[in-house]
Phi, psi and omega in degrees: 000142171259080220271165183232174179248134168229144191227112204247155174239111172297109164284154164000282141352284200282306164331296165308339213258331166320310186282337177271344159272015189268291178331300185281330163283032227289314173309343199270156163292149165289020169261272204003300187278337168275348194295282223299315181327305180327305185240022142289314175329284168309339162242042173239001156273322203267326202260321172313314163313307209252011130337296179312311179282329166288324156321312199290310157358293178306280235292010185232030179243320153117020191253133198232349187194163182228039165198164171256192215170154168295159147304322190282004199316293219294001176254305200264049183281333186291342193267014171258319167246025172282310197272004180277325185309297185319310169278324186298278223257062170335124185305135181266000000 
């Protein structure tokens, strides 16, 4: 493995928040907690990505919905589901 040495300069900000995971981490080593910063970072970067890419998928797939429906669903919707209501639970 190749591992490297870093060595950072903290803002304030960042200072704090370091300290408040030492605390709350207590068990972990300061690599420890920056390993773990690391590749959370990377893998919300990493899920966005591939987020992205899956959209692009549909949407260059042509598939854009899975149900019909009026044309008017998204301006009258509350009165489509006053009458779905209206039907499951019937005035006794």
């Amino acid at each position: 493995m190749n591992e490297i040495r870093i060595n950072a300069r903290l803002d304030e900000q960042a200072s704090k928040d370091l300290s408040f995971l030492r605390e709350e981490l207590s068990d972990y080593t300061i690599t420890d907690i920056v390993k773990f910063s690391i590749q959370k970072a990377a893998q919300e970067l990493r899920d966005k990505s591939n987020a992205k890419q899956q959209n692009q998928i549909w949407l260059e797939s042509g598939f854009v919905g899975g149900f019909d429906a009026p044309d008017d669903l998204s301006t009258n919707y509350k009165k489509y589901l006053a009458d779905i209501l209206d039907e499951k639970y019937p005035a006794e």
